[in-house]
mmCIF file of the N, C-alpha and C atoms, coordinates in Angstrom:
data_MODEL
# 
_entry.id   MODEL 
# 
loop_
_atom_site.group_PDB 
_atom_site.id 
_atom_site.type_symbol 
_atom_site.label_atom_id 
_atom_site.label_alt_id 
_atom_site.label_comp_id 
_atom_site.label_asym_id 
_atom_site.label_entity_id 
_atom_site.label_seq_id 
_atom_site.pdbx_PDB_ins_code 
_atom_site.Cartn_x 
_atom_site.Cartn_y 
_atom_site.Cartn_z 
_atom_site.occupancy 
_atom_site.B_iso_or_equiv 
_atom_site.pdbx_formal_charge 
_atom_site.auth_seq_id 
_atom_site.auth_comp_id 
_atom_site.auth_asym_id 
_atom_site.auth_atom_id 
_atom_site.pdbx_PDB_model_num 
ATOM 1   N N  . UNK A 1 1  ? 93.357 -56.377 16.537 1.00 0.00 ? 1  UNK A N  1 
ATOM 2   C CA . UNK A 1 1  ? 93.427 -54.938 16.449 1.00 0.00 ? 1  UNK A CA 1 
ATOM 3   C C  . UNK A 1 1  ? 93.415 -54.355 17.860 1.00 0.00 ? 1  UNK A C  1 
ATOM 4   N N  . UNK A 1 2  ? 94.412 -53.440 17.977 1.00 0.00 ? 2  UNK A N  1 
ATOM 5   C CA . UNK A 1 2  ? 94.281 -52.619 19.265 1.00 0.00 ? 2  UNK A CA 1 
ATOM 6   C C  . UNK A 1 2  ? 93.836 -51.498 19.083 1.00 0.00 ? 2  UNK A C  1 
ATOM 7   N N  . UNK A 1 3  ? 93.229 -50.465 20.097 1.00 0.00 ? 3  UNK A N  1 
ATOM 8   C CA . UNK A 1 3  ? 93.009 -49.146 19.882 1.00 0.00 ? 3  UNK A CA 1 
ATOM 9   C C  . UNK A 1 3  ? 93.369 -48.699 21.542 1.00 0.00 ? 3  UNK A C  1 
ATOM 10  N N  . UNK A 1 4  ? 94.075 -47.845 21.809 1.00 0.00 ? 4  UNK A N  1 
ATOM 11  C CA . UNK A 1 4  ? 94.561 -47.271 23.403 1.00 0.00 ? 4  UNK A CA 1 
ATOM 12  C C  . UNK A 1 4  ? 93.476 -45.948 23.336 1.00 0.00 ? 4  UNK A C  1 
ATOM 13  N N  . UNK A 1 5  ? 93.336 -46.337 24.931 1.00 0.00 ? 5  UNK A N  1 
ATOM 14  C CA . UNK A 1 5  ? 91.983 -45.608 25.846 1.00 0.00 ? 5  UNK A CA 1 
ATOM 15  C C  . UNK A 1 5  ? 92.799 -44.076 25.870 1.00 0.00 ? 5  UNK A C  1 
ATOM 16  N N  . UNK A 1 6  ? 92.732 -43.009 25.509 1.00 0.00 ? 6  UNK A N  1 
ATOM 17  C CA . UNK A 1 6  ? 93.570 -42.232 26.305 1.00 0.00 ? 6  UNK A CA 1 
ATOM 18  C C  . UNK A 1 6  ? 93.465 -41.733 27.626 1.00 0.00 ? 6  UNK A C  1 
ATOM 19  N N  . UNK A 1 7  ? 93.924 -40.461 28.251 1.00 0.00 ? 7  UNK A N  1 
ATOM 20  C CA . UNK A 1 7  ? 93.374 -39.965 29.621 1.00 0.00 ? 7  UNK A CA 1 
ATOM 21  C C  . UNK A 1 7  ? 92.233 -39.301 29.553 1.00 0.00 ? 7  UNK A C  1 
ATOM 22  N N  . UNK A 1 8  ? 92.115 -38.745 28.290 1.00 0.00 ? 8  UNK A N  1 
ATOM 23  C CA . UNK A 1 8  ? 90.711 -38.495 28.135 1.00 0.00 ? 8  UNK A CA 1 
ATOM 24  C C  . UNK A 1 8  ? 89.640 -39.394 28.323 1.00 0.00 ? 8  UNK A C  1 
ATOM 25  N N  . UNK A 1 9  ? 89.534 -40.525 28.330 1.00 0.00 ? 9  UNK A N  1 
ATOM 26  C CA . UNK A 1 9  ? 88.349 -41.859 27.361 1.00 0.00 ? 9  UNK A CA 1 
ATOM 27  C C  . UNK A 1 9  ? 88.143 -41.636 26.611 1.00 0.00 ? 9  UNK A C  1 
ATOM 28  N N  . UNK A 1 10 ? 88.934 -41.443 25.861 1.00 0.00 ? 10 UNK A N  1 
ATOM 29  C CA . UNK A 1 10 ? 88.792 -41.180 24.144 1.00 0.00 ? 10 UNK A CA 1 
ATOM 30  C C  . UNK A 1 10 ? 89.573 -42.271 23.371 1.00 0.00 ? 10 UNK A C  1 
ATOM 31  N N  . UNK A 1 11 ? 89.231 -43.399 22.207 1.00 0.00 ? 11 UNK A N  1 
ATOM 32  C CA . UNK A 1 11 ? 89.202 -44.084 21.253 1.00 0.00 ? 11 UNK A CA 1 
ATOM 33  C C  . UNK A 1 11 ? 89.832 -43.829 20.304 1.00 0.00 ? 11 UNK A C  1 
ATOM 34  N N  . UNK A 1 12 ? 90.085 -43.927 19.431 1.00 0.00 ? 12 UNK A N  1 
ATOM 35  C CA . UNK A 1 12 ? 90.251 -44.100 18.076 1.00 0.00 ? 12 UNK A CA 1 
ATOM 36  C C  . UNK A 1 12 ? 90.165 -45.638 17.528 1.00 0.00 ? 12 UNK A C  1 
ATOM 37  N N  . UNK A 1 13 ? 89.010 -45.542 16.728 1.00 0.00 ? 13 UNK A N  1 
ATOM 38  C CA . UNK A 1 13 ? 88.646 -47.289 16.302 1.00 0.00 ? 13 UNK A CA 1 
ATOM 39  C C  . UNK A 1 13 ? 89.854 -47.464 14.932 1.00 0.00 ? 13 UNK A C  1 
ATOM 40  N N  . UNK A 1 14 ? 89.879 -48.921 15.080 1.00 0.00 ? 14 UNK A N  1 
ATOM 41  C CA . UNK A 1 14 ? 90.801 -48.924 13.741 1.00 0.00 ? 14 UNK A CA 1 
ATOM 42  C C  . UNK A 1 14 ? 89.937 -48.920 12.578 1.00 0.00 ? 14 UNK A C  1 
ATOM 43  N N  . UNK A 1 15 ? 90.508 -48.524 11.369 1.00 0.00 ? 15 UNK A N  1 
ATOM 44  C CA . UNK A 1 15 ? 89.889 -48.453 10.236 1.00 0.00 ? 15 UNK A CA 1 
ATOM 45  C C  . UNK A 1 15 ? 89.238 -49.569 9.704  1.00 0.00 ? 15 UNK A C  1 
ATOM 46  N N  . UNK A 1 16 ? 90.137 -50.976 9.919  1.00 0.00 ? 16 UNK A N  1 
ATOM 47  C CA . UNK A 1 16 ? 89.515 -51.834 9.248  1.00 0.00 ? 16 UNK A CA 1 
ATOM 48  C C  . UNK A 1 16 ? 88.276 -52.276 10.151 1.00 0.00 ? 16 UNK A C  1 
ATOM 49  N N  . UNK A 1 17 ? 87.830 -52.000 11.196 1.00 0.00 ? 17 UNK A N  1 
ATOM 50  C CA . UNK A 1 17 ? 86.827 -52.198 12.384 1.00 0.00 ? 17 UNK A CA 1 
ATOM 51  C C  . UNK A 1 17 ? 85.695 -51.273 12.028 1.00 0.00 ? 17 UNK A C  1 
ATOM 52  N N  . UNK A 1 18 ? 85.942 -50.312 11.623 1.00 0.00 ? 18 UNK A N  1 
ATOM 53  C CA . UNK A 1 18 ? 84.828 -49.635 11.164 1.00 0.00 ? 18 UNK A CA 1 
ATOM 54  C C  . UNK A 1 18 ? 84.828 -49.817 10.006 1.00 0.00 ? 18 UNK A C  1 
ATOM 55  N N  . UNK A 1 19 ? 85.220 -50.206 8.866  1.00 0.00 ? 19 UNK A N  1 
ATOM 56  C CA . UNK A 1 19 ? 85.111 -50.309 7.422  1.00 0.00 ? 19 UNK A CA 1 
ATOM 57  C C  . UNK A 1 19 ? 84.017 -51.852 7.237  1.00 0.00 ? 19 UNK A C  1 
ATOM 58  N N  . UNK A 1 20 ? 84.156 -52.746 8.569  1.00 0.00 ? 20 UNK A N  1 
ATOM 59  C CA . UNK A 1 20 ? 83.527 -54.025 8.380  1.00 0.00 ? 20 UNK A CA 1 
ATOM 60  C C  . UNK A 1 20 ? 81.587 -53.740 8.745  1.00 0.00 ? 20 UNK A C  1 
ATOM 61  N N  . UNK A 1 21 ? 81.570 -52.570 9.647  1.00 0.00 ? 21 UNK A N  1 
ATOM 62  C CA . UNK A 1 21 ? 79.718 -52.303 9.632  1.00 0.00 ? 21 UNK A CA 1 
ATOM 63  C C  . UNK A 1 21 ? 79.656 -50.851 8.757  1.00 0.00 ? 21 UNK A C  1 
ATOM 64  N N  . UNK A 1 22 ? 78.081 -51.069 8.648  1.00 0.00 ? 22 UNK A N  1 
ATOM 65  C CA . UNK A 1 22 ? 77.621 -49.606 7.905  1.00 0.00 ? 22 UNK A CA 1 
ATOM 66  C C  . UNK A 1 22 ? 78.587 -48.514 8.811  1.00 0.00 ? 22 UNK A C  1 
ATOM 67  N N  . UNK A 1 23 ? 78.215 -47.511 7.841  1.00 0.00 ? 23 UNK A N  1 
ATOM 68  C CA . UNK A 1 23 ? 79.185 -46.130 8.501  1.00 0.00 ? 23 UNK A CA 1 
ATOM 69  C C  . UNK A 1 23 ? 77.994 -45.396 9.185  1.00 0.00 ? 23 UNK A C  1 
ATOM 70  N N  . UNK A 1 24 ? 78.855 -44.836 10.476 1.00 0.00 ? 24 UNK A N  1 
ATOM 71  C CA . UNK A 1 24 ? 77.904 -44.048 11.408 1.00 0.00 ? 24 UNK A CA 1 
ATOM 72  C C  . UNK A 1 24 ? 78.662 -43.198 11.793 1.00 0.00 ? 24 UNK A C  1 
ATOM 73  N N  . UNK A 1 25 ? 78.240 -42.463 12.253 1.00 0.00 ? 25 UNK A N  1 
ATOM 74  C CA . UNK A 1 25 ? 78.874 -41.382 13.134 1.00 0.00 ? 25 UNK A CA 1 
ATOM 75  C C  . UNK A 1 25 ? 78.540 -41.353 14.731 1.00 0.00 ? 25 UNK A C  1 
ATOM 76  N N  . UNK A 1 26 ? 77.724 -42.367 15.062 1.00 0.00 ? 26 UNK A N  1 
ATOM 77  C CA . UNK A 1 26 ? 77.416 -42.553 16.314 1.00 0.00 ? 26 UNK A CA 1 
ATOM 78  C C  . UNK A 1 26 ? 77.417 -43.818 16.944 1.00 0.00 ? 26 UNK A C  1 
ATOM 79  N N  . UNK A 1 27 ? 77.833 -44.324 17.683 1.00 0.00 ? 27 UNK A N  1 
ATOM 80  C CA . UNK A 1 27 ? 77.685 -46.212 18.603 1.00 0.00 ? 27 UNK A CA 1 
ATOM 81  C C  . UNK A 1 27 ? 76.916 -45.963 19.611 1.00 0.00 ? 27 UNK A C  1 
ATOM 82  N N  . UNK A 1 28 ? 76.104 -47.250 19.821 1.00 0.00 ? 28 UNK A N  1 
ATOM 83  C CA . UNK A 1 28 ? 75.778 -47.277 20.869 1.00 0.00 ? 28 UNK A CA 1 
ATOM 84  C C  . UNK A 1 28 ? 76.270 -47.923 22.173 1.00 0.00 ? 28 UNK A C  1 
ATOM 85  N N  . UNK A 1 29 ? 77.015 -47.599 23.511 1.00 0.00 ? 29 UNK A N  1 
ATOM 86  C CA . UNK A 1 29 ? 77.467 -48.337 24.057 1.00 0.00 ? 29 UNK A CA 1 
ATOM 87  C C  . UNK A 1 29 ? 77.596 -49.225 25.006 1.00 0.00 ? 29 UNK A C  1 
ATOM 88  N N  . UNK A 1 30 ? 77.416 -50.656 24.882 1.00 0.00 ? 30 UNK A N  1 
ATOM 89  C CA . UNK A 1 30 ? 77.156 -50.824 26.043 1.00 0.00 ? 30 UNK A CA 1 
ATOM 90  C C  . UNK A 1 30 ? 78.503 -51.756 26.567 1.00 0.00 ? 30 UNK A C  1 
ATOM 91  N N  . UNK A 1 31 ? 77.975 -51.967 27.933 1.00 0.00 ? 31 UNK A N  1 
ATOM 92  C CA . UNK A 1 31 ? 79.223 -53.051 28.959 1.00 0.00 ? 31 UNK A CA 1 
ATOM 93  C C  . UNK A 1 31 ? 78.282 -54.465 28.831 1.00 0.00 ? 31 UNK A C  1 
ATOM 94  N N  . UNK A 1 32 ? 78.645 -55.295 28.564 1.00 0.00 ? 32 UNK A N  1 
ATOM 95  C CA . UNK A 1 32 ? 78.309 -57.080 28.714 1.00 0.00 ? 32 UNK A CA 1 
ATOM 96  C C  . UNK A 1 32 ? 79.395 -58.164 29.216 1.00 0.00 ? 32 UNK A C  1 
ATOM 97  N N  . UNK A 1 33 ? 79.456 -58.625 30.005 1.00 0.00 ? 33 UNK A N  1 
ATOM 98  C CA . UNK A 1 33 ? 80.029 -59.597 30.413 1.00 0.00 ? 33 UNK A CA 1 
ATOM 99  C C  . UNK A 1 33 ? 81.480 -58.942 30.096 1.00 0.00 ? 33 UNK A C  1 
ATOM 100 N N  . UNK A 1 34 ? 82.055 -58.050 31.148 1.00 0.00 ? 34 UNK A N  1 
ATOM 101 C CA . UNK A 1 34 ? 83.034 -57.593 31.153 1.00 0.00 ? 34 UNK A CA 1 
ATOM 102 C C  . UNK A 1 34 ? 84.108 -57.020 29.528 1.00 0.00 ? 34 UNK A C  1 
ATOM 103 N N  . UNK A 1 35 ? 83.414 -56.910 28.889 1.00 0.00 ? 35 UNK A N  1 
ATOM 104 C CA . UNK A 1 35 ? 83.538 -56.003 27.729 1.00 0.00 ? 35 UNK A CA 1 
ATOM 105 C C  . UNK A 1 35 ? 82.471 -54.762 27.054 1.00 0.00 ? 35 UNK A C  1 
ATOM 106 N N  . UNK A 1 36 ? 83.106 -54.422 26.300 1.00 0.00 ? 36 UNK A N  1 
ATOM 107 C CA . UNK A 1 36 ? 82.774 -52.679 26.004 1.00 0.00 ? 36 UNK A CA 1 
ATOM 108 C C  . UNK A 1 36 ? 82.329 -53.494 24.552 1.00 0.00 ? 36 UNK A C  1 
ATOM 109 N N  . UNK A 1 37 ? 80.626 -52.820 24.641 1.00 0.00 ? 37 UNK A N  1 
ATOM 110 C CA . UNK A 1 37 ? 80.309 -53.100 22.850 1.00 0.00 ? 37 UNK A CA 1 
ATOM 111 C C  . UNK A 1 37 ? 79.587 -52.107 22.333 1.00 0.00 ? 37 UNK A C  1 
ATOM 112 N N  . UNK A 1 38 ? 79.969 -51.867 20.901 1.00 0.00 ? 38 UNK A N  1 
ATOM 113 C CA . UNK A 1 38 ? 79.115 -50.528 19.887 1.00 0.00 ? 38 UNK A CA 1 
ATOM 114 C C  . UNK A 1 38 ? 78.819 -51.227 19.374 1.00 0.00 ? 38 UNK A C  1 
ATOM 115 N N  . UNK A 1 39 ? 77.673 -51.068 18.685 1.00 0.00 ? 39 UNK A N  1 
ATOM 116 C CA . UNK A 1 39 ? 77.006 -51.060 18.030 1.00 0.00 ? 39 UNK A CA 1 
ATOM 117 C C  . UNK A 1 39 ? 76.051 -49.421 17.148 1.00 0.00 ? 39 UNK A C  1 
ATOM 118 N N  . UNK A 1 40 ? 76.758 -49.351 15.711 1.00 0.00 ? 40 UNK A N  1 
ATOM 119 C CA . UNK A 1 40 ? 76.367 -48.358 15.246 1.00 0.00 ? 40 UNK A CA 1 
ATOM 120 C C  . UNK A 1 40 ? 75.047 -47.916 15.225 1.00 0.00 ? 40 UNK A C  1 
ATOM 121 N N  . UNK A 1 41 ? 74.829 -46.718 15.396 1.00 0.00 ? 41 UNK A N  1 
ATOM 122 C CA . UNK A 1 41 ? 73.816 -46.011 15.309 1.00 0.00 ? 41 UNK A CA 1 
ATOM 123 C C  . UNK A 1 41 ? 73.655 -45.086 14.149 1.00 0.00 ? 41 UNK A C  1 
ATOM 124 N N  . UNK A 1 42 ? 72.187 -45.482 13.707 1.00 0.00 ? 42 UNK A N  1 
ATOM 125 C CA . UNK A 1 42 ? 71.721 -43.358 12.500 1.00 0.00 ? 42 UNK A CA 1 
ATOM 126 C C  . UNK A 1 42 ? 71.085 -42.450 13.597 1.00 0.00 ? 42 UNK A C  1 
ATOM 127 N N  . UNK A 1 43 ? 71.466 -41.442 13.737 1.00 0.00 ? 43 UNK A N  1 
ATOM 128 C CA . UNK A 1 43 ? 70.522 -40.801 14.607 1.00 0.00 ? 43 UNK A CA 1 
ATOM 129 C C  . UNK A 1 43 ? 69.541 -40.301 13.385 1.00 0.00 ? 43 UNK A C  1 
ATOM 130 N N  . UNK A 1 44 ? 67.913 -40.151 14.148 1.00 0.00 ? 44 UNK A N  1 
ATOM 131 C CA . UNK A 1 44 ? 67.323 -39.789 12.963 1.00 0.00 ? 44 UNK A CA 1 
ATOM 132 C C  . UNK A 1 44 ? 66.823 -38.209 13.606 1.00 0.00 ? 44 UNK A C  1 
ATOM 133 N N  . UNK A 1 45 ? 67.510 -37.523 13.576 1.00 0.00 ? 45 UNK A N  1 
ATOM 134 C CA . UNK A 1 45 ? 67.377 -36.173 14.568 1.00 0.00 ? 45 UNK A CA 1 
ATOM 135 C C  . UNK A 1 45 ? 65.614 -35.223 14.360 1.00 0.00 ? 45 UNK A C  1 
ATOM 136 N N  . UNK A 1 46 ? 64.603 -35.675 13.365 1.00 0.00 ? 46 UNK A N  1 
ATOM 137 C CA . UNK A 1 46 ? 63.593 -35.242 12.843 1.00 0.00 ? 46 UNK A CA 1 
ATOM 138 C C  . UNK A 1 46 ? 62.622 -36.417 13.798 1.00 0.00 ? 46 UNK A C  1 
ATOM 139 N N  . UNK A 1 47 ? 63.164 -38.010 13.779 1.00 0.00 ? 47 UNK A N  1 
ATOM 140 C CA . UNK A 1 47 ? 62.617 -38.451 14.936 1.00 0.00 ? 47 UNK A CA 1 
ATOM 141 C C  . UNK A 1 47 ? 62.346 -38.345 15.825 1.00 0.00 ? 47 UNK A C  1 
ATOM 142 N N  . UNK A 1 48 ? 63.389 -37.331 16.571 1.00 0.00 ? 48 UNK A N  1 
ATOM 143 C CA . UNK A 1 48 ? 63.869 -37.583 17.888 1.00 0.00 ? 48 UNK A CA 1 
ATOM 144 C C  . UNK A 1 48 ? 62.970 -36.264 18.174 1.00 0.00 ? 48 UNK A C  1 
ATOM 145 N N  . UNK A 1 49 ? 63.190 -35.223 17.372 1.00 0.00 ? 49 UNK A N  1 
ATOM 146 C CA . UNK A 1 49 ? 62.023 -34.327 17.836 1.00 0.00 ? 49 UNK A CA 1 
ATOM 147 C C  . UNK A 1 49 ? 60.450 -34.648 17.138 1.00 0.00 ? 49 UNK A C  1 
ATOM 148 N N  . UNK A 1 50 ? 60.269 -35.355 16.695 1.00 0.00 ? 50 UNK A N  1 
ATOM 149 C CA . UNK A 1 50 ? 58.763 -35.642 16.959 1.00 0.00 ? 50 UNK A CA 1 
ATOM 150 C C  . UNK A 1 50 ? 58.152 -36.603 18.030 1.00 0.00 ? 50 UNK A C  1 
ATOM 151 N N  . UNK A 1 51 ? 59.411 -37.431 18.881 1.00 0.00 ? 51 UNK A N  1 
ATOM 152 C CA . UNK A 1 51 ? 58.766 -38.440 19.804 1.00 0.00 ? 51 UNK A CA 1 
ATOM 153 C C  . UNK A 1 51 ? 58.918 -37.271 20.655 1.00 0.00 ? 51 UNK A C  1 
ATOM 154 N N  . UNK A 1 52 ? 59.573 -36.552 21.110 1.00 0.00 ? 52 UNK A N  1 
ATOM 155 C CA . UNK A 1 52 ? 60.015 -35.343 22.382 1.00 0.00 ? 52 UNK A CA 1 
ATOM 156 C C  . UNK A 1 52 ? 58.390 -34.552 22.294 1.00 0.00 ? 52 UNK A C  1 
ATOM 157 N N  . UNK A 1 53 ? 58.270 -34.172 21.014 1.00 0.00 ? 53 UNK A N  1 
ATOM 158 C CA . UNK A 1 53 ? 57.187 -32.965 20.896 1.00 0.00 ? 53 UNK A CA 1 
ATOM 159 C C  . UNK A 1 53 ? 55.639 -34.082 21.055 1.00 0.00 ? 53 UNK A C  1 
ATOM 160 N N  . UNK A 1 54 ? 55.468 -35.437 20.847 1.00 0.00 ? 54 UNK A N  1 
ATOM 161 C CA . UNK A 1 54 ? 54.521 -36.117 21.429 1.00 0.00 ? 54 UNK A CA 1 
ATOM 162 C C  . UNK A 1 54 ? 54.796 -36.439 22.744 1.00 0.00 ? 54 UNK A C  1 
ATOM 163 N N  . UNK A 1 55 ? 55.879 -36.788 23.665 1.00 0.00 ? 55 UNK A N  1 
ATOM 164 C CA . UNK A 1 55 ? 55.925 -36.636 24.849 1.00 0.00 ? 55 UNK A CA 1 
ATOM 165 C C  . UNK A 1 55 ? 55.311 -35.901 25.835 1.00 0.00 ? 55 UNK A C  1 
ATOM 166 N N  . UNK A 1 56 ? 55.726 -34.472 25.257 1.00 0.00 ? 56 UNK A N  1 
ATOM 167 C CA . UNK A 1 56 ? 55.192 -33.330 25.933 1.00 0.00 ? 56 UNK A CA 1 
ATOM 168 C C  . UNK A 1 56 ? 53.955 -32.692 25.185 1.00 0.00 ? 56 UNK A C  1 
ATOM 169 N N  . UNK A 1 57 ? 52.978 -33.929 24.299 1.00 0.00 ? 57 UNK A N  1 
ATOM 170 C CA . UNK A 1 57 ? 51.524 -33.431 24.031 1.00 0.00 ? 57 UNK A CA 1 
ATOM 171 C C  . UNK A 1 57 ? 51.601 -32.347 23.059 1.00 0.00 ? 57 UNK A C  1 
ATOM 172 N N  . UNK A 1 58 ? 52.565 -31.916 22.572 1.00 0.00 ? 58 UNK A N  1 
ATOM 173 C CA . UNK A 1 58 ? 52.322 -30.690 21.440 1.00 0.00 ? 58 UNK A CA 1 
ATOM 174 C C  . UNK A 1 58 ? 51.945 -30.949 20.324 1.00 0.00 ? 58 UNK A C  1 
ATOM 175 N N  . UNK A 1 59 ? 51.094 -30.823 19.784 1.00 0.00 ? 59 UNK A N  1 
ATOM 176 C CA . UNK A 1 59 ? 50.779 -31.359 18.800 1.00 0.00 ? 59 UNK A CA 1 
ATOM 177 C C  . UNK A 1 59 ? 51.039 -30.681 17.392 1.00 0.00 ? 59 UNK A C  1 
ATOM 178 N N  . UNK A 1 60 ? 50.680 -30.315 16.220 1.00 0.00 ? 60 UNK A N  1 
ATOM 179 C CA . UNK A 1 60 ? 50.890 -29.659 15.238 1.00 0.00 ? 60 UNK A CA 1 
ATOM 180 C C  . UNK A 1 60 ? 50.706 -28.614 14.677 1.00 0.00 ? 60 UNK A C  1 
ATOM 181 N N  . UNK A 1 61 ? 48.982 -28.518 14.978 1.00 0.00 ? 61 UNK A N  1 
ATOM 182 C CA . UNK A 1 61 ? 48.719 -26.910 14.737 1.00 0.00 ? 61 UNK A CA 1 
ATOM 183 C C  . UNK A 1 61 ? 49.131 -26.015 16.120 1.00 0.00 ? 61 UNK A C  1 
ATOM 184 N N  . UNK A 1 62 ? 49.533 -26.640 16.878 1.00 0.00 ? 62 UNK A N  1 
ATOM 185 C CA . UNK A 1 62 ? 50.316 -26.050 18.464 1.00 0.00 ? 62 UNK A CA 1 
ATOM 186 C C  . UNK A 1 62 ? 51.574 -25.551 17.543 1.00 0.00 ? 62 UNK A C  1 
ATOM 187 N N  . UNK A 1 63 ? 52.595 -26.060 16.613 1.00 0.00 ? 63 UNK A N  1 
ATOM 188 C CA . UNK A 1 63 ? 53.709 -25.738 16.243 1.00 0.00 ? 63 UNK A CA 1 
ATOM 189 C C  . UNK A 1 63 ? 53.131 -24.229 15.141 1.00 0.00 ? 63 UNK A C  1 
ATOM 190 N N  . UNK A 1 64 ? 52.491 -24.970 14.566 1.00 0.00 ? 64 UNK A N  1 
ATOM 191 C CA . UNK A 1 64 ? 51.787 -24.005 13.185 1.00 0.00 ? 64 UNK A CA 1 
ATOM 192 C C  . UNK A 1 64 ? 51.030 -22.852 13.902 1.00 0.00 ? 64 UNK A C  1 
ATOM 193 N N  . UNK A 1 65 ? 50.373 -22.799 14.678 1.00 0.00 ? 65 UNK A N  1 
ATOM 194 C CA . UNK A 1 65 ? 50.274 -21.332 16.081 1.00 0.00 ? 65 UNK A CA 1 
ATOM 195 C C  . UNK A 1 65 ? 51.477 -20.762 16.363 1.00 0.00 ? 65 UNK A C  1 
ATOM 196 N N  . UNK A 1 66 ? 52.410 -21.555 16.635 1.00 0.00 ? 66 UNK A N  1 
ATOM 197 C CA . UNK A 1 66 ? 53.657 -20.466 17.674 1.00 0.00 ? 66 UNK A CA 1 
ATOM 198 C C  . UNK A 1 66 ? 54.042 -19.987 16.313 1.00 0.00 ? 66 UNK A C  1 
ATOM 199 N N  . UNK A 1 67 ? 54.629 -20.815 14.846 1.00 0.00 ? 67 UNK A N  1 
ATOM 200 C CA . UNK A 1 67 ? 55.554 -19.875 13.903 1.00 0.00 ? 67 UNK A CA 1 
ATOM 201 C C  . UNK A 1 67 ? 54.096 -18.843 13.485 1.00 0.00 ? 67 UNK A C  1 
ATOM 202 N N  . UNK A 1 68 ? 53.019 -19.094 13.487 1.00 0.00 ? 68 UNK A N  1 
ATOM 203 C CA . UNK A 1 68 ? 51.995 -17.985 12.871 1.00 0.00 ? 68 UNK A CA 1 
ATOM 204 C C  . UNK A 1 68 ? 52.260 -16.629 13.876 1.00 0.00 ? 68 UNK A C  1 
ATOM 205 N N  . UNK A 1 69 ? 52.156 -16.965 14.642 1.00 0.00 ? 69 UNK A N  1 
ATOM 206 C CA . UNK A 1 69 ? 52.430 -16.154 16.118 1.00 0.00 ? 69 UNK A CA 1 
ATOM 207 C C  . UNK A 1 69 ? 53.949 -15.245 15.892 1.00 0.00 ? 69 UNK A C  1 
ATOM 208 N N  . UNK A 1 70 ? 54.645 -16.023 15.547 1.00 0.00 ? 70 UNK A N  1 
ATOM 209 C CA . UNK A 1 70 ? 56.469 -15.376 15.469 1.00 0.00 ? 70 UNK A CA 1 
ATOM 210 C C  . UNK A 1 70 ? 56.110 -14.496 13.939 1.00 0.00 ? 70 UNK A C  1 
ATOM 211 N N  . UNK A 1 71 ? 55.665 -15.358 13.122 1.00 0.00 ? 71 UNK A N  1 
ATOM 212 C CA . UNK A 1 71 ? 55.828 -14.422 12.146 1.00 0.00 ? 71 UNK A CA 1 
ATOM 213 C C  . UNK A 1 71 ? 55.055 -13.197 11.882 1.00 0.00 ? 71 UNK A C  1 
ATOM 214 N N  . UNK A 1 72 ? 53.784 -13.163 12.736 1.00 0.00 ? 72 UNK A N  1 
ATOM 215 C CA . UNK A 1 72 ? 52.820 -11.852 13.070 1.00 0.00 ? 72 UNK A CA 1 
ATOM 216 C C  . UNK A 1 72 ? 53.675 -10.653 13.441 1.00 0.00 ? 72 UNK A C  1 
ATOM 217 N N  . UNK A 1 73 ? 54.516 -10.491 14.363 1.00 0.00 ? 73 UNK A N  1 
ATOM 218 C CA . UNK A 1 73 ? 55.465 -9.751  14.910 1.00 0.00 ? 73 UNK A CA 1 
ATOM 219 C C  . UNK A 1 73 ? 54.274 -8.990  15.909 1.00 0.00 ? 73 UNK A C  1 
ATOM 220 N N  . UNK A 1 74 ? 53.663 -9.911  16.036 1.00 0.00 ? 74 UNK A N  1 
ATOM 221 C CA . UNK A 1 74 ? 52.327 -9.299  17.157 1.00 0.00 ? 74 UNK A CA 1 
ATOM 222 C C  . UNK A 1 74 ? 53.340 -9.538  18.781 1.00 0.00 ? 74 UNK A C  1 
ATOM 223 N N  . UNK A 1 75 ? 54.566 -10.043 18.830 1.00 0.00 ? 75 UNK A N  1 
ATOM 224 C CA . UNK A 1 75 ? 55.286 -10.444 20.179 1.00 0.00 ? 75 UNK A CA 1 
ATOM 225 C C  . UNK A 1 75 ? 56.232 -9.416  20.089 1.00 0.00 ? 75 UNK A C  1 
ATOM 226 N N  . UNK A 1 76 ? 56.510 -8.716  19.244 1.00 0.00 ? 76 UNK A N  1 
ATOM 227 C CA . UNK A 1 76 ? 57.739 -7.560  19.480 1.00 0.00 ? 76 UNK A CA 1 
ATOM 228 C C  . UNK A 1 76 ? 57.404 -6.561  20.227 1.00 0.00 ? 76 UNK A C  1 
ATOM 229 N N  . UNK A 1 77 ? 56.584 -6.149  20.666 1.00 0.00 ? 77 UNK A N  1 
ATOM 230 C CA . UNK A 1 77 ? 56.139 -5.049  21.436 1.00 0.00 ? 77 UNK A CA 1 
ATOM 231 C C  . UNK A 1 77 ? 56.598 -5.529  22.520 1.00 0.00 ? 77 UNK A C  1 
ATOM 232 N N  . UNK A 1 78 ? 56.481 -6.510  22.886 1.00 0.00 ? 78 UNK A N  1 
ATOM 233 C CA . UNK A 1 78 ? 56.748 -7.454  24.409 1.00 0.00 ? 78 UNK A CA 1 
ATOM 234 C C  . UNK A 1 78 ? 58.163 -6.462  25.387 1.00 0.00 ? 78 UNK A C  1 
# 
């Protein structure tokens, strides 16, 4: 199977290449020994912001404060 690079770096995989792993909407990519490899990805986007929001120490009732806070409309005067 071929697929041409365009001038963009843009792909198009062949069908039967993606029909052989689970379906994703995302690869991961890497370079190895002078080739290009994906490997599909799930993004789990509910993950990704709870490792971010433990990164930066926020914790829960920190989230459950700011929407109590937004929904007070105690910040519109601002």
């Amino acid at each position: 199977m071929l697929a041409k690079l365009t001038a963009k770096n843009q792909l198009t995989l062949p069908k039967a290449a993606v029909a052989a792993v689970d379906a994703a909407d995302y690869f991961d990519v890497a370079a190895e020994n002078g080739r290009i490899v994906l490997t599909p990805v799930r993004v789990n986007r509910a993950g990704t912001v709870r490792a971010k929001l433990a990164e930066l120490g926020i914790m829960e009732t920190d989230v459950a404060d700011a929407v109590a806070w937004a929904r007070s409309g105690a910040h519109s005067g601002e």
